[in-house]
PDB file of N, CA, C, O and CB in Angstrom:
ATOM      1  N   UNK A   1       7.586   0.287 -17.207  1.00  0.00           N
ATOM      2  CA  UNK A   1       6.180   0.008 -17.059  1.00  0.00           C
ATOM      3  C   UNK A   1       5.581   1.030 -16.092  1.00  0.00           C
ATOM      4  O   UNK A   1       6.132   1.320 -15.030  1.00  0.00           O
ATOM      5  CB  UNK A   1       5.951  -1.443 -16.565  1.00  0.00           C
ATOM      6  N   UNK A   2       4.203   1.664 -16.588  1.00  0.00           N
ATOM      7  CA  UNK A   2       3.741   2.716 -15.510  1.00  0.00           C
ATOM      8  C   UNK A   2       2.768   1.674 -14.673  1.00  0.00           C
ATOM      9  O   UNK A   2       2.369   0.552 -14.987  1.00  0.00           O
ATOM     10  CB  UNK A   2       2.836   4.263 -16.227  1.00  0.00           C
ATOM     11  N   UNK A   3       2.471   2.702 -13.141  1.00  0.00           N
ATOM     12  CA  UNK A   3       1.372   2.408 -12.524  1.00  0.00           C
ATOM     13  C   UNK A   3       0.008   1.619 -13.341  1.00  0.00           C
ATOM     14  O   UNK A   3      -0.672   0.710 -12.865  1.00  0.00           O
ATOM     15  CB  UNK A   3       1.062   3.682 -12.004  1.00  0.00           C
ATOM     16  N   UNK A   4      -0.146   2.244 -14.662  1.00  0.00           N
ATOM     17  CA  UNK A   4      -1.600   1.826 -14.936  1.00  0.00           C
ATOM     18  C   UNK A   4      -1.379   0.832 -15.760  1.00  0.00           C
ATOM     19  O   UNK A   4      -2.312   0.335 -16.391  1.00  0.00           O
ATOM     20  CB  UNK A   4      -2.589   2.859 -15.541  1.00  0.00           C
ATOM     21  N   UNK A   5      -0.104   0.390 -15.880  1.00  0.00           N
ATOM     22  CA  UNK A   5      -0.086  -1.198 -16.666  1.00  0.00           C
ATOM     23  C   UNK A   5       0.339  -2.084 -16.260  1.00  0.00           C
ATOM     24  O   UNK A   5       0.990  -2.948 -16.847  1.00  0.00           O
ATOM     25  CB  UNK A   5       0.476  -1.423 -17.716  1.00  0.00           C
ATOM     26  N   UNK A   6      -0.118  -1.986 -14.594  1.00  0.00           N
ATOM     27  CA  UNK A   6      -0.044  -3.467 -13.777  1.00  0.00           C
ATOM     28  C   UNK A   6      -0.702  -3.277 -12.905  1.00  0.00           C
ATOM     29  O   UNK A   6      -1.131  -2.241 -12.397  1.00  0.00           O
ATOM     30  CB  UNK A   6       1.198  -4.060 -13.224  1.00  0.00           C
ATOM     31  N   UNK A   7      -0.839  -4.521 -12.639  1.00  0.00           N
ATOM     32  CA  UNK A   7      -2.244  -4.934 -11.406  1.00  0.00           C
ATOM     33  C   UNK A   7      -1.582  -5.040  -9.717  1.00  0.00           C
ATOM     34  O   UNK A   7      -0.928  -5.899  -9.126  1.00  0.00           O
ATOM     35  CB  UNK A   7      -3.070  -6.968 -11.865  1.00  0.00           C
ATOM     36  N   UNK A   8      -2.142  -3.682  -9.336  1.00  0.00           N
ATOM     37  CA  UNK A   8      -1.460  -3.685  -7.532  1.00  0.00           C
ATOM     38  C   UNK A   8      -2.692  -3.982  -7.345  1.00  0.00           C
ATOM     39  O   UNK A   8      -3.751  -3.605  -7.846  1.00  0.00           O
ATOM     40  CB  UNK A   8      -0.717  -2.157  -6.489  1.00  0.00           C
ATOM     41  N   UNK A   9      -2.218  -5.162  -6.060  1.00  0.00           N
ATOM     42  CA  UNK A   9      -3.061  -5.919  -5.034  1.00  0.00           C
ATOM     43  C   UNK A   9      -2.913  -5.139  -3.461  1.00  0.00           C
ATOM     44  O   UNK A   9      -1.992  -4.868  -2.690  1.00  0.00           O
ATOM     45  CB  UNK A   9      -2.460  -7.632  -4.984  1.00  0.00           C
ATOM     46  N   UNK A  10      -4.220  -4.985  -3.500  1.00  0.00           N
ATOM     47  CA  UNK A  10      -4.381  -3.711  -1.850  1.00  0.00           C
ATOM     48  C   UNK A  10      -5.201  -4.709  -1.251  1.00  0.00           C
ATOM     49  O   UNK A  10      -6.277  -4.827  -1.838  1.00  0.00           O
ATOM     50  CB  UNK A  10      -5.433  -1.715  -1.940  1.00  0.00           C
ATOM     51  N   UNK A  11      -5.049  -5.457  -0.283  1.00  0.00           N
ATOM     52  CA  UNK A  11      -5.881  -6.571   0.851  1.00  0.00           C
ATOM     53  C   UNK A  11      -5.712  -5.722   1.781  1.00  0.00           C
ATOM     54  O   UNK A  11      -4.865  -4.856   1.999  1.00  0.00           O
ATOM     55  CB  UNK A  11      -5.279  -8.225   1.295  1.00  0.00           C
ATOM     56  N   UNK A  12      -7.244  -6.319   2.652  1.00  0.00           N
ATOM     57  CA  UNK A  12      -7.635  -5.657   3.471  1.00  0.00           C
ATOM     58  C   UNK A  12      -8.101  -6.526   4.546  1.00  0.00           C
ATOM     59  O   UNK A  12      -8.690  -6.192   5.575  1.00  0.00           O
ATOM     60  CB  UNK A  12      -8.435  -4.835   2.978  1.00  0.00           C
ATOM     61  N   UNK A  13      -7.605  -8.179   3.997  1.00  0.00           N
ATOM     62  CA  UNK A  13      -7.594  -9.098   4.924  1.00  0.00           C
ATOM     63  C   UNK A  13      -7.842  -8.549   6.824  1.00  0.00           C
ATOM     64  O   UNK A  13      -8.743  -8.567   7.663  1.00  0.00           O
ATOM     65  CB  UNK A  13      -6.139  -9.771   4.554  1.00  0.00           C
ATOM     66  N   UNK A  14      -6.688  -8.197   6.736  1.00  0.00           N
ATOM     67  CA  UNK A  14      -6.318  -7.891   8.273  1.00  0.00           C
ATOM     68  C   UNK A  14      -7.743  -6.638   8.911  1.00  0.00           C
ATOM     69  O   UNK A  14      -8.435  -6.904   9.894  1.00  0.00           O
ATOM     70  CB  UNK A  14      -4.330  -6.979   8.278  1.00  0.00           C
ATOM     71  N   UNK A  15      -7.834  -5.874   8.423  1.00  0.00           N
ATOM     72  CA  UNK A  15      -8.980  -4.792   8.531  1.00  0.00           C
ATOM     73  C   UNK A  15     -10.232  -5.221   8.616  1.00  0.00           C
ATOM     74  O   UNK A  15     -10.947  -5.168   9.616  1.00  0.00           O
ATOM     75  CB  UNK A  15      -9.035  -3.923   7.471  1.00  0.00           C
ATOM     76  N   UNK A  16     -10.599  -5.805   7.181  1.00  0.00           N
ATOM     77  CA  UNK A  16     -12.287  -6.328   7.197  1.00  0.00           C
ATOM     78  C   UNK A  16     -11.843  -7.481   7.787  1.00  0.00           C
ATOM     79  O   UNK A  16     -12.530  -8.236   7.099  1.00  0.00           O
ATOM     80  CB  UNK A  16     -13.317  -6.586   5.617  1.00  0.00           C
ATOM     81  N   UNK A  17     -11.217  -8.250   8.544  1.00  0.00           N
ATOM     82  CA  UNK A  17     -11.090  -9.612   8.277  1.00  0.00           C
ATOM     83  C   UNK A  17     -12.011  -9.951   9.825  1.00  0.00           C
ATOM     84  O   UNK A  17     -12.243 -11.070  10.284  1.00  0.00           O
ATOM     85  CB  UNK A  17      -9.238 -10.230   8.043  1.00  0.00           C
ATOM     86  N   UNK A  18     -12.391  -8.711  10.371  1.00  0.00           N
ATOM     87  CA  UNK A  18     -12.669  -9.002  12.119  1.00  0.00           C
ATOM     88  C   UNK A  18     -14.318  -7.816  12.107  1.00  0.00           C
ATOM     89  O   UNK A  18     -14.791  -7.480  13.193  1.00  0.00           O
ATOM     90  CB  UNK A  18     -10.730  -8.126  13.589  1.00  0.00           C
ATOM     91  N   UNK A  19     -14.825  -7.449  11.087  1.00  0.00           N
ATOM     92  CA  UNK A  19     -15.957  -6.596  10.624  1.00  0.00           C
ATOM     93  C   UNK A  19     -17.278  -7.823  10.623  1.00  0.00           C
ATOM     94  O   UNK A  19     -18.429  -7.385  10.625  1.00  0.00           O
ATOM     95  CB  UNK A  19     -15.553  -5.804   8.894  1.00  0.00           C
ATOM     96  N   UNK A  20     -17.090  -9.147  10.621  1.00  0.00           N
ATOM     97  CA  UNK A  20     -18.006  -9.714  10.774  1.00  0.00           C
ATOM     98  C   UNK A  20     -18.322 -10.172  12.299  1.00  0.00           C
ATOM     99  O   UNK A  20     -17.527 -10.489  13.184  1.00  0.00           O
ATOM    100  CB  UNK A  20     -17.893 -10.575   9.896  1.00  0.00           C
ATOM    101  N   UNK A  21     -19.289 -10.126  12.313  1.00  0.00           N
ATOM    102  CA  UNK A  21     -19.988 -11.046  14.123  1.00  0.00           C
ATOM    103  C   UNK A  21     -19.682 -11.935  14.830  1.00  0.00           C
ATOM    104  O   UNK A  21     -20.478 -12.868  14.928  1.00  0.00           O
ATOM    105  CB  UNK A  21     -21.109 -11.699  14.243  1.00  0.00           C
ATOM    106  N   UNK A  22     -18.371 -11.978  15.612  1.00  0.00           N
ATOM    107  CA  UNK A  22     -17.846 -13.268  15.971  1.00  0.00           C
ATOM    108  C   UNK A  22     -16.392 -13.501  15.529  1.00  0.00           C
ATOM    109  O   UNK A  22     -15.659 -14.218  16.210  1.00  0.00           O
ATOM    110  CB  UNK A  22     -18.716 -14.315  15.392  1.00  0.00           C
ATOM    111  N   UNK A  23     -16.004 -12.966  14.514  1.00  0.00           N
ATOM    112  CA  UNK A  23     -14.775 -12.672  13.887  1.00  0.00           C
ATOM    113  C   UNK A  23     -13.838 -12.081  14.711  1.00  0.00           C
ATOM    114  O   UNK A  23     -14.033 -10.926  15.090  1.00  0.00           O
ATOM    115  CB  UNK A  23     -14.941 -11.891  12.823  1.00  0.00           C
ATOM    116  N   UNK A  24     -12.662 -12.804  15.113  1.00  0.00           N
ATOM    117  CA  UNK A  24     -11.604 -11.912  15.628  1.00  0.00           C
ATOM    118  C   UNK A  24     -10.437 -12.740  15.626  1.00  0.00           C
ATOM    119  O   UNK A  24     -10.551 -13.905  16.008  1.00  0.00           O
ATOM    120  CB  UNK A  24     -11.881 -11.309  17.038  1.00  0.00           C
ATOM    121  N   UNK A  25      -9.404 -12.328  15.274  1.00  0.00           N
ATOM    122  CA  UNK A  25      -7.881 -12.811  14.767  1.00  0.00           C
ATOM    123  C   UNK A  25      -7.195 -12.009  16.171  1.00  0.00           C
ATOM    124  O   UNK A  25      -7.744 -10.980  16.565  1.00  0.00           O
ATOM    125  CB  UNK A  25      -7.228 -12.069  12.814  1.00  0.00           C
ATOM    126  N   UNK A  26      -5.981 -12.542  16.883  1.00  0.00           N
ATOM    127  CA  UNK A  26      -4.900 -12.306  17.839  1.00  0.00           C
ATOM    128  C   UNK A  26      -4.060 -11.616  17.136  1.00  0.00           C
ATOM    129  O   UNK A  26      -4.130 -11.455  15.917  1.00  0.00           O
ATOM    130  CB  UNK A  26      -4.260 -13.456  18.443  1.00  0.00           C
ATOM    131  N   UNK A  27      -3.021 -11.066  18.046  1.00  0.00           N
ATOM    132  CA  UNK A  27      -2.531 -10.351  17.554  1.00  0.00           C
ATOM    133  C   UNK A  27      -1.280 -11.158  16.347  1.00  0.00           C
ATOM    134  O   UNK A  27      -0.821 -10.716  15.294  1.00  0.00           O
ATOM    135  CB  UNK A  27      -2.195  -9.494  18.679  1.00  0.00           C
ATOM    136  N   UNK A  28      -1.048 -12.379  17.013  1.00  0.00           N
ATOM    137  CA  UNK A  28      -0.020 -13.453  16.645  1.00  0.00           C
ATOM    138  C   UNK A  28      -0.674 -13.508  15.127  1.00  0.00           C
ATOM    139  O   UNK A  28      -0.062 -12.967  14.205  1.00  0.00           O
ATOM    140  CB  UNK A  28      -0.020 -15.083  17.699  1.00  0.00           C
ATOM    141  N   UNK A  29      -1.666 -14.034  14.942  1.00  0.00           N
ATOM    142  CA  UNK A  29      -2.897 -14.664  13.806  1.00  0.00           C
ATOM    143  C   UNK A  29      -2.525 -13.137  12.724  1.00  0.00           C
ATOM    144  O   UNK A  29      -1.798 -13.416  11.770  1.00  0.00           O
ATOM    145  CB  UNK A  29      -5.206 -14.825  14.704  1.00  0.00           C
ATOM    146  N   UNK A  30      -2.827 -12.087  12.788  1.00  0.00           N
ATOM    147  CA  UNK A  30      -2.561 -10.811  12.155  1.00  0.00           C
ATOM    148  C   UNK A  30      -1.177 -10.961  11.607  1.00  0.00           C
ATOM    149  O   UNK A  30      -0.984 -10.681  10.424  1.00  0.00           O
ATOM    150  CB  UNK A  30      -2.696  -9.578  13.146  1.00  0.00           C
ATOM    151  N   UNK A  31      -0.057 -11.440  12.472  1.00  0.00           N
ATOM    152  CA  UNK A  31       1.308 -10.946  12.391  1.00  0.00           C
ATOM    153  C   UNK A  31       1.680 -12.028  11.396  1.00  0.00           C
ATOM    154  O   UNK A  31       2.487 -11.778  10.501  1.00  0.00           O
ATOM    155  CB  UNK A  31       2.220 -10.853  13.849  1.00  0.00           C
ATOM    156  N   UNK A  32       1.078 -13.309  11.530  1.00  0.00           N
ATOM    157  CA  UNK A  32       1.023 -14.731  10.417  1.00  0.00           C
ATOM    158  C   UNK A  32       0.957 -13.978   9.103  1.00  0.00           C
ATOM    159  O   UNK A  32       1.722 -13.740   8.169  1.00  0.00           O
ATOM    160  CB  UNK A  32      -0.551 -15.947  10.573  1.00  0.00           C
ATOM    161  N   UNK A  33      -0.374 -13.691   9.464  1.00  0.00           N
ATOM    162  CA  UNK A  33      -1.324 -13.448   7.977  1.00  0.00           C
ATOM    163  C   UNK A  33      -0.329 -12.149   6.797  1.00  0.00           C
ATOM    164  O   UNK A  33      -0.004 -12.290   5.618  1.00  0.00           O
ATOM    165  CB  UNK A  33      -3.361 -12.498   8.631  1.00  0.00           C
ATOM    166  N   UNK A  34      -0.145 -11.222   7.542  1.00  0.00           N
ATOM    167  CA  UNK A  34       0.677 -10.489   7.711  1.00  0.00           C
ATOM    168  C   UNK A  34       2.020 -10.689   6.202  1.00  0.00           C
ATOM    169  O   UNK A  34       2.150 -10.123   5.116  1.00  0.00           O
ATOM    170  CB  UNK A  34       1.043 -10.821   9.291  1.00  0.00           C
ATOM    171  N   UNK A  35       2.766 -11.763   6.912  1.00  0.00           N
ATOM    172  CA  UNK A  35       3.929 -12.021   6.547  1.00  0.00           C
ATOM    173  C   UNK A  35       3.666 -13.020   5.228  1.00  0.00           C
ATOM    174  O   UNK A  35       4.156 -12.920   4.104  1.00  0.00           O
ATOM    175  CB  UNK A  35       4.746 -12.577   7.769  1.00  0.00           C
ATOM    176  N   UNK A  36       2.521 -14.240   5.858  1.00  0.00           N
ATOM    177  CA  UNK A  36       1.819 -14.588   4.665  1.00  0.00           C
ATOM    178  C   UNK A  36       1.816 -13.598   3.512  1.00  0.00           C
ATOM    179  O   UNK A  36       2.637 -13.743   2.606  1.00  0.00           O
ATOM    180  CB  UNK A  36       0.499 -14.852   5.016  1.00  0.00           C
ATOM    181  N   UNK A  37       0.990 -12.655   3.495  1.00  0.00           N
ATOM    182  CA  UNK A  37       0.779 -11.708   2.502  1.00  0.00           C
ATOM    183  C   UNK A  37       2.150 -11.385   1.760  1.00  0.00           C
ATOM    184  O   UNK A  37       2.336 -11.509   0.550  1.00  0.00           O
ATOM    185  CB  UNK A  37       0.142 -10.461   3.135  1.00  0.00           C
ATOM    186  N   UNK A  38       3.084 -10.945   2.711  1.00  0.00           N
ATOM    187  CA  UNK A  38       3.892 -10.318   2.149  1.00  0.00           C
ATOM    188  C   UNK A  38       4.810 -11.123   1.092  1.00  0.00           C
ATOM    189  O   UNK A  38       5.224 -10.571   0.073  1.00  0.00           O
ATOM    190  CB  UNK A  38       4.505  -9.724   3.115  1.00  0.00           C
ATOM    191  N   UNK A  39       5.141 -12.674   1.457  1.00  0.00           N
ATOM    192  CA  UNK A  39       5.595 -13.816   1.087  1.00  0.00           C
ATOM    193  C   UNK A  39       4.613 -13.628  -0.596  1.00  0.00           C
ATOM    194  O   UNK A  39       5.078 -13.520  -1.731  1.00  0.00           O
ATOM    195  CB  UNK A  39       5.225 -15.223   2.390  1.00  0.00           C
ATOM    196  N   UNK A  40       3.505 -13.645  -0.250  1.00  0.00           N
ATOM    197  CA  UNK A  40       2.768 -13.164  -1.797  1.00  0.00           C
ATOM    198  C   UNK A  40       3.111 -12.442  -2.413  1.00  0.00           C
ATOM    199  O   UNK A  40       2.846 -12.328  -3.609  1.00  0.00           O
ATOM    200  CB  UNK A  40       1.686 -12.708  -1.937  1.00  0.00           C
ATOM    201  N   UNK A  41       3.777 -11.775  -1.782  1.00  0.00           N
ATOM    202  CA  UNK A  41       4.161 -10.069  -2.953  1.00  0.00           C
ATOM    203  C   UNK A  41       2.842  -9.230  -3.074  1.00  0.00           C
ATOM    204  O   UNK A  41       2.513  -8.855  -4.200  1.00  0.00           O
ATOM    205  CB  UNK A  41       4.641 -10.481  -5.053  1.00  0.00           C
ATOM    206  N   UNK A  42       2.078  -8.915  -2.013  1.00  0.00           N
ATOM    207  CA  UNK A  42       0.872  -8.201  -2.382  1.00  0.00           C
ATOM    208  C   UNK A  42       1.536  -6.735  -2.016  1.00  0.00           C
ATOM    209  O   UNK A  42       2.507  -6.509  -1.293  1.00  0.00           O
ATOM    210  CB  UNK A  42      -0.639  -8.702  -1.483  1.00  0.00           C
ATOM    211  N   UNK A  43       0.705  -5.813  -2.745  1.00  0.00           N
ATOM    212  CA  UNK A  43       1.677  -4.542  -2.901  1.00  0.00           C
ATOM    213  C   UNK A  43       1.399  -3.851  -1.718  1.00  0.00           C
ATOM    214  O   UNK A  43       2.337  -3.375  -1.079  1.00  0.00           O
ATOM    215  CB  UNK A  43       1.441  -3.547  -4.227  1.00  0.00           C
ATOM    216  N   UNK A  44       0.114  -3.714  -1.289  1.00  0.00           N
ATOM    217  CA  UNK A  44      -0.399  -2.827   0.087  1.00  0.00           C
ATOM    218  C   UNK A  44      -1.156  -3.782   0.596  1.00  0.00           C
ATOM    219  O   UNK A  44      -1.825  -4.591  -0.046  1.00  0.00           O
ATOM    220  CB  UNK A  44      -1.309  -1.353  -0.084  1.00  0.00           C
ATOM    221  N   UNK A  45      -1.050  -3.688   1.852  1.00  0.00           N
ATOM    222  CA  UNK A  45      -1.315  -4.278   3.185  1.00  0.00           C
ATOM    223  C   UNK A  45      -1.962  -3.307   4.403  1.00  0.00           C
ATOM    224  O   UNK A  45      -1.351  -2.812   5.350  1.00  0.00           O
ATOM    225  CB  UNK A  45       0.057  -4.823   3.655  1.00  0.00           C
ATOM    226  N   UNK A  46      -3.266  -3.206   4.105  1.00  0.00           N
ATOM    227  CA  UNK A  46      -4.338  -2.837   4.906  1.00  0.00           C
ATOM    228  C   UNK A  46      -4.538  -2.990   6.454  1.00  0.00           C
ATOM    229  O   UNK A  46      -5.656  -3.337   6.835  1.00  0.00           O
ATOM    230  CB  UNK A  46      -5.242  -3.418   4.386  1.00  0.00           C
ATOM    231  N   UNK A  47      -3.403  -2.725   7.520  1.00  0.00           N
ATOM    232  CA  UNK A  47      -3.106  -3.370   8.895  1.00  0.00           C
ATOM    233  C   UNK A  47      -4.153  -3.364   9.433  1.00  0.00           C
ATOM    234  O   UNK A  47      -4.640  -4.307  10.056  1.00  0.00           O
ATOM    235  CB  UNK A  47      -2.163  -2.807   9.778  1.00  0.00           C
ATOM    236  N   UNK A  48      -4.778  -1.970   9.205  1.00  0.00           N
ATOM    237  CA  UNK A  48      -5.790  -2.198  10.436  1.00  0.00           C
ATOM    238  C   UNK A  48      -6.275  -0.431  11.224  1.00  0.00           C
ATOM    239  O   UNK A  48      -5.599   0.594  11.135  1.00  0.00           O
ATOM    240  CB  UNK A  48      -4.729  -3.399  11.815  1.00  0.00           C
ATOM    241  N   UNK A  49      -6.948  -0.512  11.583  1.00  0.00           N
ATOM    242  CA  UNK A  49      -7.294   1.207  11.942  1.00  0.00           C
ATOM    243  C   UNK A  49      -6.467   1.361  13.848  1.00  0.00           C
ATOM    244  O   UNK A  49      -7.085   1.422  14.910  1.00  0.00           O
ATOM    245  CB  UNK A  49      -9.814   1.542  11.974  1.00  0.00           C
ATOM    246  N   UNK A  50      -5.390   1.376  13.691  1.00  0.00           N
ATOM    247  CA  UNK A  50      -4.389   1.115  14.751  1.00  0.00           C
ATOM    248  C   UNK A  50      -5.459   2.139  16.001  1.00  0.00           C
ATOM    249  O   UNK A  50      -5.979   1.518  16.928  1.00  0.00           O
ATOM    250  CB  UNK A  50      -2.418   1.802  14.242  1.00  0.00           C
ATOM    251  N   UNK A  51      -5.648   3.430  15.905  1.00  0.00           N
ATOM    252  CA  UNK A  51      -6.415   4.160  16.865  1.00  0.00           C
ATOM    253  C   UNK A  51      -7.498   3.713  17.620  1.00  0.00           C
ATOM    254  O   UNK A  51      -7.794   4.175  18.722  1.00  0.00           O
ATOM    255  CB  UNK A  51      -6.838   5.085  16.340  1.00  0.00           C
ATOM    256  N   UNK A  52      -8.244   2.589  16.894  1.00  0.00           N
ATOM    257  CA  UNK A  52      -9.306   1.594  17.431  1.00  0.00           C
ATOM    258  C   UNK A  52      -9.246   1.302  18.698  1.00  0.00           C
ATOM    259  O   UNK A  52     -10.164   1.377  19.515  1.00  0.00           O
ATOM    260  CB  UNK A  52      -9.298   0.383  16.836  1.00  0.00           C
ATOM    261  N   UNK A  53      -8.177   0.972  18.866  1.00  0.00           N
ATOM    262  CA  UNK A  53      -8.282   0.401  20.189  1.00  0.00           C
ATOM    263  C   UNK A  53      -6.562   0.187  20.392  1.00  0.00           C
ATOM    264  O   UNK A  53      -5.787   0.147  19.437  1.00  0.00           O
ATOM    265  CB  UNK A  53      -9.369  -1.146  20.246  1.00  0.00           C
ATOM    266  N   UNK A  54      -6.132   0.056  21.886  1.00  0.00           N
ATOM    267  CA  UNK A  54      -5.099  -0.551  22.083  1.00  0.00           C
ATOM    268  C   UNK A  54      -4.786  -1.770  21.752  1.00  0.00           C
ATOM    269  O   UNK A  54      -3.583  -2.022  21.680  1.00  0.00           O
ATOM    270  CB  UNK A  54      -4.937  -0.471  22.996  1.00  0.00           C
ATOM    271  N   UNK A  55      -5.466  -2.517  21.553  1.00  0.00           N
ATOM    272  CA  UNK A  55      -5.283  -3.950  21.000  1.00  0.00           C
ATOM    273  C   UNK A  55      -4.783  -4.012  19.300  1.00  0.00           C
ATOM    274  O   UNK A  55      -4.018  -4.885  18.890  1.00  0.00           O
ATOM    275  CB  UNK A  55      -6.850  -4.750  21.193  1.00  0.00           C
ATOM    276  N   UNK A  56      -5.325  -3.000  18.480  1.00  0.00           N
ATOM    277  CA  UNK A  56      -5.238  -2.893  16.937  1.00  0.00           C
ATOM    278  C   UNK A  56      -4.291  -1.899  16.695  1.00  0.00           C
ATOM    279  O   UNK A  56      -3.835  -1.841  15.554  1.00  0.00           O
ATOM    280  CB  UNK A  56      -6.578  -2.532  16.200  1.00  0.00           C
ATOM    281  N   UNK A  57      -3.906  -1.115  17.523  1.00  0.00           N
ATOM    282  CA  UNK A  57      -2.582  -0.739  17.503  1.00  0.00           C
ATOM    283  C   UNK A  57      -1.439  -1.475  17.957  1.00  0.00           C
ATOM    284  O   UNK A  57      -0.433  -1.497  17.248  1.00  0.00           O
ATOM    285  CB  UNK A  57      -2.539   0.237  18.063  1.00  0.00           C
ATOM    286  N   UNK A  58      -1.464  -1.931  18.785  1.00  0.00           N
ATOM    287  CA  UNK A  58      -0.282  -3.061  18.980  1.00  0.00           C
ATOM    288  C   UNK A  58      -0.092  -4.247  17.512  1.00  0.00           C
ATOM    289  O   UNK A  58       0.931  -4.468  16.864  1.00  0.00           O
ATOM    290  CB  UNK A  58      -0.814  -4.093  20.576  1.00  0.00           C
ATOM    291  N   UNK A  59      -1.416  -4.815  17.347  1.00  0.00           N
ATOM    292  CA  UNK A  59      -1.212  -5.858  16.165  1.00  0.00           C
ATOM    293  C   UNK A  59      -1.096  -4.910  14.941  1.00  0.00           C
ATOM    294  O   UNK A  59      -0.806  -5.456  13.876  1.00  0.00           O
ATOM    295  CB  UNK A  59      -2.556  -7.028  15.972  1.00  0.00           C
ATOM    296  N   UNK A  60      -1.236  -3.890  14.942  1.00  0.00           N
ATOM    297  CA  UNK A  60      -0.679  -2.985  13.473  1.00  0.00           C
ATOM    298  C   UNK A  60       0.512  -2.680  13.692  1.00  0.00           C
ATOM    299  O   UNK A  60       1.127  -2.830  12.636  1.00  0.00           O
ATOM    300  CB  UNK A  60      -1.383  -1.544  13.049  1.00  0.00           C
ATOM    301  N   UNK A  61       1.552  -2.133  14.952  1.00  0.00           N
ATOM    302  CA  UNK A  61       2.560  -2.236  15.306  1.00  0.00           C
ATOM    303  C   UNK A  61       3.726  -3.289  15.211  1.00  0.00           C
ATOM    304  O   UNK A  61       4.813  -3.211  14.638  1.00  0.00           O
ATOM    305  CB  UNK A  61       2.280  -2.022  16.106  1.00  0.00           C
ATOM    306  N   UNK A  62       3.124  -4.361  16.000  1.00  0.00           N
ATOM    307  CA  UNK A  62       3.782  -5.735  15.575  1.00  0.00           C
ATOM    308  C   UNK A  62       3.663  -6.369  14.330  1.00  0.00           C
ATOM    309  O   UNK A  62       4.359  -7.383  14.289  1.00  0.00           O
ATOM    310  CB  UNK A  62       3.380  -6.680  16.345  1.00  0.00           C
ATOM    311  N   UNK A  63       3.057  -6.151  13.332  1.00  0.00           N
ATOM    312  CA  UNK A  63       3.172  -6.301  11.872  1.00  0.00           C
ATOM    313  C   UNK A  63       3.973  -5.693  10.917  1.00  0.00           C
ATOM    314  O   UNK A  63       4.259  -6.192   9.829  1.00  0.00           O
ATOM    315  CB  UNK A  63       2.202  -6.098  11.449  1.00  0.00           C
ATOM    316  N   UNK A  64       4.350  -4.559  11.351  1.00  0.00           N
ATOM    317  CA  UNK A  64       5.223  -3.450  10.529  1.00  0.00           C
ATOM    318  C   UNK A  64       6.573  -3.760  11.717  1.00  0.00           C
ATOM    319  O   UNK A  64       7.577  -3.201  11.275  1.00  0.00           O
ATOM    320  CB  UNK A  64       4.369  -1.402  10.449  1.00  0.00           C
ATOM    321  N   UNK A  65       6.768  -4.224  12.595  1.00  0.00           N
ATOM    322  CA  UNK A  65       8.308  -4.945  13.144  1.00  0.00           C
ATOM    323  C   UNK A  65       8.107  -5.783  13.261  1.00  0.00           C
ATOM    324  O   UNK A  65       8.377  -6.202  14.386  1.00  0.00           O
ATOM    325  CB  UNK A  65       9.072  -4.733  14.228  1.00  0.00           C
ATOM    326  N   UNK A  66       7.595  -6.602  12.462  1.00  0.00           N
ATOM    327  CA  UNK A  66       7.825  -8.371  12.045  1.00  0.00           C
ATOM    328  C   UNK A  66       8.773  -8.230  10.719  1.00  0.00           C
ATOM    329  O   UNK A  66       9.742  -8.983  10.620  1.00  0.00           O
ATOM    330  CB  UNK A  66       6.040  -9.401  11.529  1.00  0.00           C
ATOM    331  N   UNK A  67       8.589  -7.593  10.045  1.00  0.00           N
ATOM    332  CA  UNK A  67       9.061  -7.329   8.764  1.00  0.00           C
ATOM    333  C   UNK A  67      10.556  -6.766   8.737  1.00  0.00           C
ATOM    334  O   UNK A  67      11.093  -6.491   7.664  1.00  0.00           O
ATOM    335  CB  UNK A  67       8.104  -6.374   8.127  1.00  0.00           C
TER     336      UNK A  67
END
């Protein structure tokens, strides 16, 4: 089966998930969601723009060594 005859799932949960006003997930809450996802079988996993800040690099860090 090629690439173009199946459906990859790219979430971006973790990324947009803190783009709204008031919105903000821990680093713990990310690392959940995270593993959640992966438990789904979603193909790509959108961590997060790690350079942002020290805080979104650590929870993009601790998501990729949760795994």
């Amino acid at each position: 089966m090629s690439i173009k005859d199946r459906l990859v799932i790219f979430d971006t949960t973790l990324r947009d998930g803190e783009q709204s006003p008031g919105a903000s997930m821990t680093r713990d809450e990310k690392v959940r969601i995270a593993k959640m996802l992966e438990k789904m079988r979603v193909d790509v996993i959108e961590a997060g723009f790690a350079i942002a800040s020290p805080g979104d690099f650590e929870s993009v860090r601790a998501g990729c060594r949760s795994h």
